[in-house]
N, C-alpha and C positions, 0 to 999 in steps of 0.2 A: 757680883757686879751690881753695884746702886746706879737707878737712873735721877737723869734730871729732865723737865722743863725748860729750854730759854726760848723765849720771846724777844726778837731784831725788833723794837717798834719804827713806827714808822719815819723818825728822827735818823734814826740809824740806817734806813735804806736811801733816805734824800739828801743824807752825807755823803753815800756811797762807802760804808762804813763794814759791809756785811762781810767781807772778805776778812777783812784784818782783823772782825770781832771772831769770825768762825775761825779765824788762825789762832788765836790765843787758846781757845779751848783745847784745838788740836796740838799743838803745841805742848800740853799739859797734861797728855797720854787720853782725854775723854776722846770716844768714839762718836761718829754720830750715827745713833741707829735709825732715826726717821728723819725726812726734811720738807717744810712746802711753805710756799709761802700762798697766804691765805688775807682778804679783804674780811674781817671781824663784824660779825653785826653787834647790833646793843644787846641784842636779848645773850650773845655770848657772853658778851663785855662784864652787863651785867652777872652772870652768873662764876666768871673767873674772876670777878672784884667785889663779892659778896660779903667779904667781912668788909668791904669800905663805905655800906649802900648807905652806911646815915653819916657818914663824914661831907664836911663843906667844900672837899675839893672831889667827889667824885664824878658830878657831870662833866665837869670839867674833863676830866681825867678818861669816860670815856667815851665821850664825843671826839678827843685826841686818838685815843685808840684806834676809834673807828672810820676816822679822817682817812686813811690810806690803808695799805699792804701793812701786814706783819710777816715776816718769818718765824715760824715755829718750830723747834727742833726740840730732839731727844738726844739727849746725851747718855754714854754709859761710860762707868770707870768705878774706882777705888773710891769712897767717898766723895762721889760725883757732885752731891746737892752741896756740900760744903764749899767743895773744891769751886765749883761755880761761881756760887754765893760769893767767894775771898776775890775771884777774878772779875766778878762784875766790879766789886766795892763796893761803899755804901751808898745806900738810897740817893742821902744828900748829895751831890756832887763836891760841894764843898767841906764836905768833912773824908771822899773818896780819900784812898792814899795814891798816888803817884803809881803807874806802873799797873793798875786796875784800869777795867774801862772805862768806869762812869768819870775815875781820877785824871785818865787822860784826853776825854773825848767830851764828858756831857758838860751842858750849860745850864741846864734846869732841873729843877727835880718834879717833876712830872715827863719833858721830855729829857730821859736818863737813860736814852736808847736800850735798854735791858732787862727784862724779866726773867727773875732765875726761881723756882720753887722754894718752898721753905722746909720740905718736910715728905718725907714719904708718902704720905697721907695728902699731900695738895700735891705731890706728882699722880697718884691715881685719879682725883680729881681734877687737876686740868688738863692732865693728858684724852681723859676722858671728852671734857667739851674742845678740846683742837684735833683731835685725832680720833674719837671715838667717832 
């Protein structure tokens, strides 16, 4: 069993979104093996958005973060990090498909209520700074 990463950001709990988005997962046979929801500081922020630290839109991005609550969760299943990834959608919301959540739910691409891992390798790593 592969795990995943998702991050509720804080769009997604002031929608009252958190239900319907953890349904979809479950829904899709992924388990959830941890859950908390957690107030993010910068110095996490910074270090789970370390490939983004010289891009123009990162303060921005995590001064959002850090504005309110995240929910953090572990998921496991059969190709978990994929399966995630396909169910969030894309980044963009406007290029999301229909039937994802970013497709049916987000209006910005920054606030894209969802963070899903990319990679085995950045589930060790960010599991590490939310749950270690």
């Amino acid at each position: 069993m592969e795990k995943s990463l998702v991050l509720i950001k804080p769009d997604g709990i002031k929608r009252k979104l958190v239900g319907e988005i953890i349904k979809r997962y479950e829904y899709r046979g992924l388990m959830i093996e941890n859950i908390k929801m957690i107030k993010p500081t910068t110095n996490m922020l910074k270090q789970h958005y370390i490939e983004h630290i010289d891009k123009p839109f990162f303060a921005e991005l995590v001064d959002y973060m850090s504005s309110d609550f995240v929910v953090a969760i572990v998921l496991s299943g059969e190709h978990a990090i994929e399966l995630v990834r396909k169910i969030n959608g894309s980044t963009n919301y406007m290029q999301a498909e229909l039937g994802s959540i970013r497709g049916d739910f987000a209006n910005s691409i920054t606030r894209n209520l969802v963070h899903g891992c990319d990679s085995p390798e950045s589930f060790k790593r960010e599991y590490d700074i939310w749950f270690g």
